[in-house]
N, C-alpha and C positions, 0 to 999 in steps of 0.2 A: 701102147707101142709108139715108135718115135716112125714117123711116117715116111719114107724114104726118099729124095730129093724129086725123082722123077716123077713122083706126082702133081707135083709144079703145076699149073699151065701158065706161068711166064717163063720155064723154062726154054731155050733153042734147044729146038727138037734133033741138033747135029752134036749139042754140047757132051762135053763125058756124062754133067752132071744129070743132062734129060735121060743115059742109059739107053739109046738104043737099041742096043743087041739085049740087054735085059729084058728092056718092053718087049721086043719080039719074041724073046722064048715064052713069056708070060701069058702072050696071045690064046695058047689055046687052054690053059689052066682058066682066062678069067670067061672064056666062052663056057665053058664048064660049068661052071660059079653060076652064070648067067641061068643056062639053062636049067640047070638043077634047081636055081630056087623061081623059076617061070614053072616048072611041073610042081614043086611044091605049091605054090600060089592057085594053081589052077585044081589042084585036088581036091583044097582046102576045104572041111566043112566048120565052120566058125559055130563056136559054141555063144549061144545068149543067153547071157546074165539076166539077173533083177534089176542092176544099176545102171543106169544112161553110161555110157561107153565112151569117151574123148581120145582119142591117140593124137600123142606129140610125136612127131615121129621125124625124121632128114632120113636125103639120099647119100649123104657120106659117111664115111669114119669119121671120126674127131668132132670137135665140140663145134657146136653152131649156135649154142643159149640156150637147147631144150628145155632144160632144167628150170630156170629162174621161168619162160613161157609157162612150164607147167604148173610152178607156185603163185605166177601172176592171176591163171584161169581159176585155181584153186580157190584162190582168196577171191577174185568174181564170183564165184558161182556161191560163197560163201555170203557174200552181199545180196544172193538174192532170196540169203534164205535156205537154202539145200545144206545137206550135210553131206561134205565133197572132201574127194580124200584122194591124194596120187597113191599109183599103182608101178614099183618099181620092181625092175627084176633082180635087183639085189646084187649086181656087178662087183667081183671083189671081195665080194661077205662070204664066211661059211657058214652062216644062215640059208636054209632052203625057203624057210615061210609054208603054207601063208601067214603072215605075223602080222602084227600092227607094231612099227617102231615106240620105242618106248626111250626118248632122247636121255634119262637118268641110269637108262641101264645097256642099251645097247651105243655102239658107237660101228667106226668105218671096217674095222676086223669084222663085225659081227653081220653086215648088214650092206658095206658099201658107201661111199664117199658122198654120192649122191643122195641116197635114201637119208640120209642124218645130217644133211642140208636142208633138205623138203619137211623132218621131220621138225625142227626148229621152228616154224612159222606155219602150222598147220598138221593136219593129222594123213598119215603117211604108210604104208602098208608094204611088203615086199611078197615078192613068189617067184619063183622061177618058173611055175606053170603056171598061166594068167589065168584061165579058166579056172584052176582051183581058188586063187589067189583071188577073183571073182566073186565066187559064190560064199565065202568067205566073209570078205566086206558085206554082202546083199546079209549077209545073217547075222552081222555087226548092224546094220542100221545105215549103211552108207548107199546115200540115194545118186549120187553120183561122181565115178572114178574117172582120173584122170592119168593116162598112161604117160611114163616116162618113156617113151621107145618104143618102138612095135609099130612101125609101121610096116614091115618087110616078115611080121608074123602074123600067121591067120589065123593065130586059133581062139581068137577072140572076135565075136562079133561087135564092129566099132560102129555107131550111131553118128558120129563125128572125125576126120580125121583131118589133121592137122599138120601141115610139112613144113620147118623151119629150116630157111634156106639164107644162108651166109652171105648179105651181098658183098660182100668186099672179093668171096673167094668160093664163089655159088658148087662148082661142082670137079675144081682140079682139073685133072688132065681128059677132062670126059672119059677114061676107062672103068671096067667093072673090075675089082677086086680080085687077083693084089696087081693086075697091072697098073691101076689108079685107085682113087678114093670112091668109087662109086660103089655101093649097097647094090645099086638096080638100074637098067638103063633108065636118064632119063622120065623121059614119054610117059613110058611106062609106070615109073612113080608117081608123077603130077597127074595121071587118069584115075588112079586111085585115089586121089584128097580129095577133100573138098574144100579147104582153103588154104592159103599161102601165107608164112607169115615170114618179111623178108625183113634179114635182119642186119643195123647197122646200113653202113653208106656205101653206096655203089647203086649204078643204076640196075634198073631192072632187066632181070637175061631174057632174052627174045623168047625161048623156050618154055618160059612159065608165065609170058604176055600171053602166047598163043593157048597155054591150056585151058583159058576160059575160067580158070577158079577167081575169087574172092583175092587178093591181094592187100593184105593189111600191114604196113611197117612200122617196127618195134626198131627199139635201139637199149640196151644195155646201159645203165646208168648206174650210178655209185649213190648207195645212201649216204654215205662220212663223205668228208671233204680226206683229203689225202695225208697220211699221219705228217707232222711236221718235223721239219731236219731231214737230215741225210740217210737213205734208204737202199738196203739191198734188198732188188726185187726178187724170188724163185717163184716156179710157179710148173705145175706140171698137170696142164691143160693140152687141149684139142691143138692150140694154136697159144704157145706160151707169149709170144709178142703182141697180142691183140692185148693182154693183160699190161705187159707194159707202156705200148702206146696209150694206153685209155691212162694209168698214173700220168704221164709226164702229160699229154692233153691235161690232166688235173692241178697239175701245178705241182704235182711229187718233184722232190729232189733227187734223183735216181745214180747213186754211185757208183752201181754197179747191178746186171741184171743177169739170171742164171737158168734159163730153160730145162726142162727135165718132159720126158715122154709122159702122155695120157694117163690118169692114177694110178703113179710112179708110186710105189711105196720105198716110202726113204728108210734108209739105216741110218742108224746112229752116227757112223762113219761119215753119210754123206752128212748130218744134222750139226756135226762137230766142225767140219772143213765148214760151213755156213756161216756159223755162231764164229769161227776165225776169219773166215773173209770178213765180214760186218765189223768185227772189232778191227783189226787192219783199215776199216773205212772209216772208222769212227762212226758207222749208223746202225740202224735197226732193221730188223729184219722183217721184210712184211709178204705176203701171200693172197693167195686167193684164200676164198671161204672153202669152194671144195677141196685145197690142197689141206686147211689149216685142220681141217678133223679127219684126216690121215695121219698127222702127227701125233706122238706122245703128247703123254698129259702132260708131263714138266716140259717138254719142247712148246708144246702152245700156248703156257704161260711166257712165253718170253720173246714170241714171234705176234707180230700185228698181222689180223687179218682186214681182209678192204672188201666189202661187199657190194654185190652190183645187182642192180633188178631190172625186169623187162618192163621197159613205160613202151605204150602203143601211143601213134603219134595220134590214130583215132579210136576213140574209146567207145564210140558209138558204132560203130563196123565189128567191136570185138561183141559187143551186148547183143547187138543181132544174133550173129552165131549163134551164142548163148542162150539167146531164148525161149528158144523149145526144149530147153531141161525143165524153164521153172515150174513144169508142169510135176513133174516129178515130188515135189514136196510134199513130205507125209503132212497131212490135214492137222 
């Protein structure tokens, strides 16, 4: 979804664009929201696995870098040795699972844009229901799973929980859903983690100083250097400009750049007008990684994808976390 203006918080709160009278009718819908998932939370009996439990989880809509977090913890806990495997819910797929991605034969129709990104670089599982999608893994051999999402679901008992929070754009307009970005108040989210991991530049919000958690920051990095020559960016992320500011920070030539909502599934129609803007620029057409395995097979041969990872500025704060899995290793 393309997320509506008013959820701003550099918006002026008098502007048309902040919506006033919108936000106020929305008032008692997003108290609703609110309370309804405070009674599910508090019902909750969370089922335990055989597998050490991780949740990557944010208080917002839209992209905060969960994903690359969850392939970075992946790939640690893989250094120590453990057979670690994320656990995604399949966003997008008409796969139900519980499956193990199989990157030769499944792709983003089947599975989800996310899960065949994580599948590329490690071993990668999907379910809609995490408990099944759980017990599953435990009878695969997988000693420890790592959630792509869920922190706002209980039905998995989590050993670890993990809140990546966007410092450049922490939490919007502070409302709950859909008068702003917010999943959960707050508070109330950071009582439930147990660590923080804030991501990108921006100082630290007072709110998650005061929750007393672990606070480790990560920053999104690019493994290629930025394709060379003239480039038309798309990108149809959480926040499609954070995509382009990080190219042109890289030294991209950027001709022209083209936003599209949250995994936007493109038509041909849109993929056509693309390949004719780019040619009218004289350049190339480049993407994200998660946008690029949403597209057709002859579309992503002729589009550059630019991939980016989560580097921690302390590597030694994230191993701590981490070290009461390494118990977990089968002998």
């Amino acid at each position: 979804m393309k997320p509506p203006y008013f959820w701003s918080s550099e918006l002026d709160p008098k502007s048309r664009e902040a919506a006033p009278v919108t936000r106020a009718l929305l008032t008692p819908v997003s108290a609703l929201y609110g309370a309804a998932l405070g009674w599910k939370l508090a019902r909750a009996q969370p089922h335990r696995a055989g597998p050490g439990v991780i949740c990557v989880g944010n208080l917002t809509v839209g992209g905060v870098g969960k994903t690359p977090v969850v392939a970075a913890i992946r790939a640690r806990l893989a250094g120590l040795g453990l057979r670690a495997a994320s656990l995604s819910r399949g966003y997008g797929g008409r796969l139900k699972g519980p499956l193990r991605i199989d990157p030769a034969r499944h792709d983003a129709g089947d599975v989800g844009d996310e899960p065949v990104m994580l599948a590329a670089g490690g071993e990668a599982w999907i379910s809609r229901d995490r408990p099944t999608g759980a017990e599953a893994m435990d009878a695969a051999g997988v000693e420890v799973l790592v959630m792509d999402d869920g922190h706002q679901n209980p039905s998995l008992h989590k050993d670890l929980s993990i809140l990546v929070i966007d410092a450049g754009a922490p939490f919007g307009n502070g409302h709950l859903l859909p008068k702003g970005p917010l999943r959960e108040p707050v508070a109330r989210g950071l009582a439930r983690c147990d660590a923080i991991v804030l991501m990108g530049e921006g100082a630290c919000p007072d709110t998650v100083s005061a929750a007393g958690r672990p606070v480790l920051r990560a920053r999104l990095e690019p493994r290629l250097a930025p394709p060379p020559g003239a480039l038309v960016a798309f990108a149809g992320i959480g926040r499609p400009q954070k995509f382009f500011d990080s190219l042109a920070a890289a030294g991209a030539e950027l001709s022209e750049t083209v936003p599209y909502p949250d995994h936007h599934a493109y038509s041909a129609k849109e993929t056509d007008w693309l390949e004719r803007l780019a040619g009218e620029r004289g350049a190339r057409l480049v993407t994200t990684e998660k946008d690029h395995v949403r597209l057709d097979g002859q579309m992503r041969e002729r589009v550059l994808a630019w991939p980016v990872e989560a580097c921690f500025e302390d590597d030694a704060a994230l191993d701590a976390l981490l070290a009461p899995f390494a118990d977990r290793r089968t002998p």
